[in-house]
DODOLO-175683 format. One record per residue (C-alpha): x, y, z. Coordinates in pm, whole numbers, plus 50000, padded with zeros to 5 digits. Last residue first. Layout:
DODOLO-175683
XYZ;...
end
This chain:
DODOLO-175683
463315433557080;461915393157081;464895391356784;467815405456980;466005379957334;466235354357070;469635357256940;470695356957298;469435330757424;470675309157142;473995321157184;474275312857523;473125276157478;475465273757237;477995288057491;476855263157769;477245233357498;480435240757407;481495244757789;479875214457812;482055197657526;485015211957657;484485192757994;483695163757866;487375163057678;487225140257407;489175168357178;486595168356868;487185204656821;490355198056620;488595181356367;487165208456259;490135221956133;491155187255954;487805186755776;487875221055640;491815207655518;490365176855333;487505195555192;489745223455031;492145196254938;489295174954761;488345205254567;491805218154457;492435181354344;488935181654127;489465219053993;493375213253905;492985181753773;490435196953532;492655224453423;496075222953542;497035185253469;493795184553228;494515218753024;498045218253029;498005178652904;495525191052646;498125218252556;500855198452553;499125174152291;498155203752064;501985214552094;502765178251998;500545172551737;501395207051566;505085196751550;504175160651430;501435172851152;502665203150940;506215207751032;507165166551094;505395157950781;506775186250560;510055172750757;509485136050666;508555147050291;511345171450238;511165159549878;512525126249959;515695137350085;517575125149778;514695140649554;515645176949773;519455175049691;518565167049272;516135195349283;518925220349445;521465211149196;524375182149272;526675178149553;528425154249397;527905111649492;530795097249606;532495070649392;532435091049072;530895074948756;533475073848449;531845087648169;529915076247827;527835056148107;526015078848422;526465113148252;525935108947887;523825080147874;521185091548148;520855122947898;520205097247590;518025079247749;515555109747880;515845121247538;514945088047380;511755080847661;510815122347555;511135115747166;508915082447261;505815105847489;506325127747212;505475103546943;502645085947177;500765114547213;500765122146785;499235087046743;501465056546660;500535024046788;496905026946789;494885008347075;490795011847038;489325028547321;488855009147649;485684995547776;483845016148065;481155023547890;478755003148131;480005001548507;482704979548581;482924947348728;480824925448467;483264946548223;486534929048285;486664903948035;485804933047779;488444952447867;490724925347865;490154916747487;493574901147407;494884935847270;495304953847584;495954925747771;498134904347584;500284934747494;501114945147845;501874909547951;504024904347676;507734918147744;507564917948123;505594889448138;508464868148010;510634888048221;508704876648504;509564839548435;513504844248377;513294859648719;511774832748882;514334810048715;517264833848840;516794827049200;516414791649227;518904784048999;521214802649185;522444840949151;525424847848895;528714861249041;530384894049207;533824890049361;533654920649681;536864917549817;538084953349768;535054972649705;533454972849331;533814999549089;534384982048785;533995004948490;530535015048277;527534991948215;525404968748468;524684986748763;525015024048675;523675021948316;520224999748489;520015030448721;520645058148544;517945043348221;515675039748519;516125071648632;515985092148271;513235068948070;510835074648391;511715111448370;510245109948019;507345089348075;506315116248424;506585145048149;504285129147982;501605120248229;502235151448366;501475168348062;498245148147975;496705157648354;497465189548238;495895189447896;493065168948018;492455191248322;492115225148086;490035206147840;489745173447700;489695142247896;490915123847603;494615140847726;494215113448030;493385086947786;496285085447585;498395089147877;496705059948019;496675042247718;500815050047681;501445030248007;499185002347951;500764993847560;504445008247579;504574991847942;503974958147799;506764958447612;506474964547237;507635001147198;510035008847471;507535021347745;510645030348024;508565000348248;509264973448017;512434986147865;513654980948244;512114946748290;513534935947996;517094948548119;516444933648458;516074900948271;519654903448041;521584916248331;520074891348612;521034860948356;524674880248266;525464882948586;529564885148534;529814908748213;526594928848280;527854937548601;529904963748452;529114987748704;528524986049120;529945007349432;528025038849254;525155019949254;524955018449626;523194983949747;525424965849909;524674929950032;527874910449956;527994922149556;526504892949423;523284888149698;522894925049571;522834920949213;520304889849297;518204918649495;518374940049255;516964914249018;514194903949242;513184939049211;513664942348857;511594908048810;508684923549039;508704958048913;508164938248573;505404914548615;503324932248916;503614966048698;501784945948385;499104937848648;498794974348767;499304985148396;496224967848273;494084974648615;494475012348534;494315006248156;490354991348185;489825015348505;490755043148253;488065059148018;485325047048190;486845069948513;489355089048468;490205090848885;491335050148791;493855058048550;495785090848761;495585062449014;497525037648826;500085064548702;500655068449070;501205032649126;504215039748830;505375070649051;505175053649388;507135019249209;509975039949064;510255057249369;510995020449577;512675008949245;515215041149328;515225034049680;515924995049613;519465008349363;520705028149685;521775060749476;518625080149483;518175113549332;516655106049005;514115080949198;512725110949402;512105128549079;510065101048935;508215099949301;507205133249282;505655128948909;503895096048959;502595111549299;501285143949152;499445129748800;497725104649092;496885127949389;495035148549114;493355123848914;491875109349262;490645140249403;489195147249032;487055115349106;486455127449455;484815161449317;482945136849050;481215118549311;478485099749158;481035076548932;482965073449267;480635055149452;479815034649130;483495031049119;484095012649434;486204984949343;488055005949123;488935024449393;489834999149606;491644979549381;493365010349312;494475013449711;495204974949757;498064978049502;501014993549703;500134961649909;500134934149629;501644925349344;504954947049313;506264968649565;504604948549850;505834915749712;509294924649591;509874945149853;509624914950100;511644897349850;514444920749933;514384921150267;513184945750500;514944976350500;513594986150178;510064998850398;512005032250444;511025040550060;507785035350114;506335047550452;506935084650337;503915081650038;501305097150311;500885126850105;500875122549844;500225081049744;501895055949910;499475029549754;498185013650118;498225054650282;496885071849956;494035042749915;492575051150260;492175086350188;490945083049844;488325059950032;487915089750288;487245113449961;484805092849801;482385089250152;482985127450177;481715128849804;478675101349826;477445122450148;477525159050029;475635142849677;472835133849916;472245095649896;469405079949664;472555072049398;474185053449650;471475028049749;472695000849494;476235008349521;476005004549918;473764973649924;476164953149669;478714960149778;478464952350158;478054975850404;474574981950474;471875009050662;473005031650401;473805065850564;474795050750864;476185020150761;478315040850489;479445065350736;480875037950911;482695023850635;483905057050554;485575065850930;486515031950869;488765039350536;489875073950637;491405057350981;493075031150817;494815062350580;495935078550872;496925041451012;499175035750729;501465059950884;501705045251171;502645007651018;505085020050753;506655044451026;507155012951279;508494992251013;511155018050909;512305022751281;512324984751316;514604980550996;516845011351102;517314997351438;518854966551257;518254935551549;514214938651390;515624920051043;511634910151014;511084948351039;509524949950666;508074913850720;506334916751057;505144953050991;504064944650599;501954914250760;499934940551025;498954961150750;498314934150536;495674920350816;494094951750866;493544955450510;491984919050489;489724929750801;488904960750579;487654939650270;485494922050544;484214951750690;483324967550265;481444938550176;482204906649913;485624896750054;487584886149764;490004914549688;490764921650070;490874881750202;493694874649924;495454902450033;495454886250393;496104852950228;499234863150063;500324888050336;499994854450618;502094832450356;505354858350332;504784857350705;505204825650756;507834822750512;509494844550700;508884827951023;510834793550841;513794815850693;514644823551079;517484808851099;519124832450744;521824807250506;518784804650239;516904837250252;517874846949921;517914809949784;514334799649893;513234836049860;513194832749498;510594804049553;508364827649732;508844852949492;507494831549232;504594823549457;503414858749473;503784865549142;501204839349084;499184841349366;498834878849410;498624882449038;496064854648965;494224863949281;493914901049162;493124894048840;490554870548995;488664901649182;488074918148892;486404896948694;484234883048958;484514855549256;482524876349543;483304861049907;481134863350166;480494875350564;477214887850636;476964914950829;473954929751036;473654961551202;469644968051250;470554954651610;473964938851661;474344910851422;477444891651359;479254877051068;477234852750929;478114825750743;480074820050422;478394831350128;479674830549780;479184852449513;479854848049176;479644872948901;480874859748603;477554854348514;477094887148498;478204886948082;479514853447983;480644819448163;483274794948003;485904818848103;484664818148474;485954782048455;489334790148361;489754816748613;488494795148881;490674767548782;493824793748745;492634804849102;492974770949284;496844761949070;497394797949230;496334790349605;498234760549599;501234774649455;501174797449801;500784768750006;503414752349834;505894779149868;505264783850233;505004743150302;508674741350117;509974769450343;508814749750667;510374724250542;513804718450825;512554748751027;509204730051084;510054714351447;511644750851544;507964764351564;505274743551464;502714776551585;504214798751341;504604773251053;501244756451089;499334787451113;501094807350784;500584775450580;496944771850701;496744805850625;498254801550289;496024774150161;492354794350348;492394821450136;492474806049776;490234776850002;487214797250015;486814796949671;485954763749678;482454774549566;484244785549214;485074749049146;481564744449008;478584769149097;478314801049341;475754802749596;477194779449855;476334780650236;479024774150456;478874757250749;481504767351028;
end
């Protein structure tokens, strides 16, 4: 394979942030037991690698300005079949390096967590094989400079999160839970080829480039179904209503695993893509309002699902759906929020990260379990996990400061901006989202780390290693400034080769009359977690509780609603076909064959081999014949 290189400097190495952590991911797979000894060490370098490559890029694209930070980079082509012809590239641009510095950066800091949480398990080597094979498959979707390559990186996550959420596959619930992430990601697979497809035939292209040029010549009809099957495609990668029931299954997989979907990368894919394609979007306003929609209800269904939940990942796993919903409330604003959508989905990757790393030190404390109400006054004994997941935790709660305060509070800002009927709601679910936010995650961190011991007999809980708890020491530092460094460090403006033109974000005030309810709210929703979960002994088994809190432990009914409205209906439309073909078509073409079969076998009985039957066959023929002509001769 030759490339040919368009882009300048280091930049036309970009080929090699994808190609690090699939060497990693080919080496270790196909080395087998031979690499088990540093096969972990290859995944983590690999990975660093890949960052150390992007930070040069990044660097370099600083000294650029305007669309020159636009790089693309050709590779060779794809295939051609007819007028359909793809060429395969990478595009180096604002956008797409946040990604890569995220994907990379968190991305190796979990690997090096997973050094210690994975440390006594024989088949650490294939996870880090898979921990590399996500990496560069996310890698592939952000850089790839056309719509099929994008969705061969898709593919490839897809298939990554299977491997790594059922990588314990001897737990049945692990391989059920892998199973669901992987079909229900398909719905939203589906959406996003049905739209490639309807690009080529609309446009004649797929890349970027060719689409967003030709868009605005396409019938409105078009540019909105091609909007919608995006939104489609995003709501199955993001978890977004209503194909969000993956998510909170996928915590059987190990911790780090959630870590890296939760945080950096999967539950990510479906705002990249949207902001990706926001000149489709920009000429779509019915899909743009899709977007807003699925967004304000996801952040606020998943908020109440992590109220209800009792295993501390399931909570994070809501916590992460709501906050990725916030994202896509962001994106659906257009101008006025891709800047604080792509803010707060890098801010997310810092804190969701540490706080899911963190759990998963609690965890590797307390022999594995994961029920809150087995935990409290962890503070005392992890003091290092405490004093990081607590940063994280004011992080995402918006405690004035942290980054949250700064990408969180523009979106909300910016969704009442809308003005209007749809500003004021899309404001008030924004809000009310911030203050259930404040409740759950205030619940969980009082559970785990404050109140009485309730640990099990022979549970002794202790500080993580090194190894663990310098990752996390890391991601709290980006917990507290990431937020800040973007939304006053001039990201907006960084970002605006990618964007279209007024999309820069308005001017950051830290007190405004939205941000002093969205704090009264945070306080209130503090205060309430205080009362029940710390100024009072927690009870061992969880009560009853109201109707709400019964239906956010279920997930909001969202396997049955699932099951009623799609399964059920599957089935009886699948019995029917069956019906139809066993009794139908079968019916017809075995009903014809047996009518021919049993003709044949009564006819066959004249054959005897007998001359003597055949003359007297013969003699009454000839009888008959006579005889029809002497009736017609009369």
């Amino acid at each position: 394979m030759k490339a040919v290189l368009t882009a300048e400097g280091i930049q036309s190495l970009a080929w090699l942030l994808i190609a690090f952590p699939l060497a990693g991911a080919a080496v270790l797979l196909l080395g087998g037991r031979r690499t088990d000894k540093w096969g972990h060490l290859l995944g983590v370098a690999m990975s660093v690698a890949s960052f150390v490559a992007g930070v040069a890029m990044f660097a370099q694209m600083l000294g650029y300005s305007g669309d020159e930070r636009r790089r693309g980079l050709h590779l060779f082509q794809y295939f051609v079949v007819g007028d359909f012809k793809v060429d395969m590239g990478l595009l180096v641009d604002p956008l797409s390096i946040s990604f890569v510095l995220l994907i990379t950066g968190v991305g190796s800091l979990i690997h090096i967590y997973s050094i210690g949480y994975m440390q006594h398990d024989p088949d650490r080597r294939r996870f880090f094989a898979y921990l590399n094979l996500f990496v560069a498959a996310m890698l592939l979707l952000v850089l790839a400079d056309n719509y099929l390559g994008l969705y061969i990186g898709w593919e490839g996550v897809g298939l990554a999160s299977y491997l790594l959420i059922g990588f314990w596959q001897f737990k049945p619930t692990a391989a059920v839970a892998a199973k669901k992430a992987f079909v229900v990601n398909r719905v939203g697979d589906l959406g996003l080829s049905v739209a490639i497809m309807l690009m080529f035939a609309t446009f004649g292209t797929v890349s970027f480039s060719g689409v967003f040029q030709h868009a605005g010549t396409a019938e409105k009809g078009i540019v909105t179904a091609v909007g919608l099957l995006l939104l489609l495609g995003a709501c199955g990668k993001s978890a977004q209503l209503p194909l969000q029931s993956w998510l909170l299954d996928a915590m059987e997989g190990p911790t780090p695993v959630s870590a890296l979907i939760h945080a950096a990368t999967m539950v990510t894919a479906g705002v990249y893509l949207i902001v990706r394609s926001n000149p489709i979007f920009e000429l779509a306003p019915t899909a743009q309002l899709a977007v807003t929609i699925v967004g304000a209800a996801t952040l606020l269904a998943g908020a109440i699902i992590g109220c209800g939940k009792d295993d501390i990942k399931k909570a994070l796993a809501g916590s992460t759906m709501s906050q990725i919903g916030y994202m896509h409330l962001a994106a659906g604003l257009g101008k006025a929020g891709y800047v604080f959508a792509i803010a707060h989905l890098i801010a997310h990757g810092f804190f969701k990260a540490g706080m899911f790393l963190g759990a998963g030190s609690v965890m590797h404390g307390m022999n594995d379990g994961v029920n809150m109400r087995k935990y409290g006054a962890l503070r005392a004994v992890m003091i290092t996990t405490w004093a990081t997941f607590g940063l994280g935790y004011l992080a995402i709660i918006g405690f004035p400061g942290l980054s949250g305060w700064f990408t969180k509070d523009g979106i909300i800002e910016a969704a009442f901006e809308k003005g209007g009927t749809t500003g004021a709601v899309l404001g008030g679910c924004a809000v009310a989202g911030a203050g259930l936010t404040a409740y759950y995650m205030s619940r969980l961190m009082f559970m785990t780390f404050y109140g009485g011991k309730r640990w099990d007999d022979g549970v002794h809980p202790h500080e993580s290693p090194k190894v663990m708890t310098i990752p996390l020491l890391v991601l709290a530092v980006g917990s507290v400034a990431m937020g800040g460094f973007l939304v006053l460090g001039g990201f907006s403006g960084f970002l605006a080769p990618s964007l279209p033109a007024g999309s820069e974000a308005h001017h950051f005030q830290a007190v405004t009359p939205v941000g002093i309810a969205t704090f009264v709210l945070m306080v209130l929703g503090i205060g309430i977690a205080w009362r029940q979960y710390a100024a009072r002994p927690v009870p061992s088994e969880a009560p009853r509780g109201s109707l709400i809190t019964v239906a956010a432990r279920k997930d909001l009914y969202g396997d049955a609603l699932n099951e009623s409205l799609i399964m059920r209906p599957g089935q009886w439309l699948a019995r029917l076909a069956v019906f139809f073909d066993n009794k139908g078509v079968d019916g017809l073409v075995n009903g014809l064959a047996a009518g021919i079969g049993g003709s044949s076998g009564r006819l066959r009985r004249l054959q005897t081999g007998f001359v003597r039957s055949y003359a007297l066959s013969m003699f009454v023929g000839a009888a008959l014949v006579v005889a029809a002509l002497l009736v017609v001769g009369v």
